[in-house]
N, C-alpha and C positions, 0 to 999 in steps of 0.2 A: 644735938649738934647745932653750932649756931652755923649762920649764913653764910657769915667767912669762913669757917672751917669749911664746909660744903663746899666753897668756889676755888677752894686751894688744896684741894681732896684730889692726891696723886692716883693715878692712871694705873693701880697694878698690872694690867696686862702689856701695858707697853713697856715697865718695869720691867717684866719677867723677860719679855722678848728680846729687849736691850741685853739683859744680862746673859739669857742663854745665848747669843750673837757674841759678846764678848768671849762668854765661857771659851767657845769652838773657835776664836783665834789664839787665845790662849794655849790651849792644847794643841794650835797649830804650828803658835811659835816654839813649844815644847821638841812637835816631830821636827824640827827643822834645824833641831841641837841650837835654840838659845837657852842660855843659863837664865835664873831666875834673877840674877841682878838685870841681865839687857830687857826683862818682860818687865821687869818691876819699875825700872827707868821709865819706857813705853808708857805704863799705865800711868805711871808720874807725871807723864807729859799732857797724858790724856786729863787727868783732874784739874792740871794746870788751864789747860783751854778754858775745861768746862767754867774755871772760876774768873778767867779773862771774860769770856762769853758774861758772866751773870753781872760782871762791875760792866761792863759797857751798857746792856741793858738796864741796870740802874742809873747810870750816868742818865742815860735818853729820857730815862719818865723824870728824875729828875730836873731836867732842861728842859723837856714838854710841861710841866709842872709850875717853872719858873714865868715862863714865857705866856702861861693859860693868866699866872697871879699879876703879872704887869707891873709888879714893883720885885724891887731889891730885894733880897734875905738877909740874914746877918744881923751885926749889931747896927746897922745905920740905917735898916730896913724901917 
């Protein structure tokens, strides 16, 4: 396994604990009479963030990035 793999090597336990914590509101939204479309909307919203979250944090290292190289990008770079 090279080095980068190694430093981008996911966390299974916080995986598992995330998912079992989803599981038990899923089943909670179940006891509480929602239908699988209002949970599946829900969790739509939830991947939504999660991919809102990941472009914002690419936006920043790319702007810390730009800002570290002190010139332009692009074709006029």
């Amino acid at each position: 396994m090279s080095e980068e793999e190694k430093e981008y090597s996911p966390d299974w336990k916080k995986i598992k604990k995330l998912s079992d914590e989803l599981d038990k509101i899923v089943d909670k939204g179940i006891e509480d009479d929602m239908n699988f479309l209002e949970i599946d909307m829900a969790m739509y919203m939830v991947c939504e963030k999660i991919r809102q979250e990941k472009h914002r944090i690419l936006n920043q290292m790319e702007s810390e990035e730009q800002q570290s190289e002190k010139k332009p990008h692009g074709i006029y770079g």
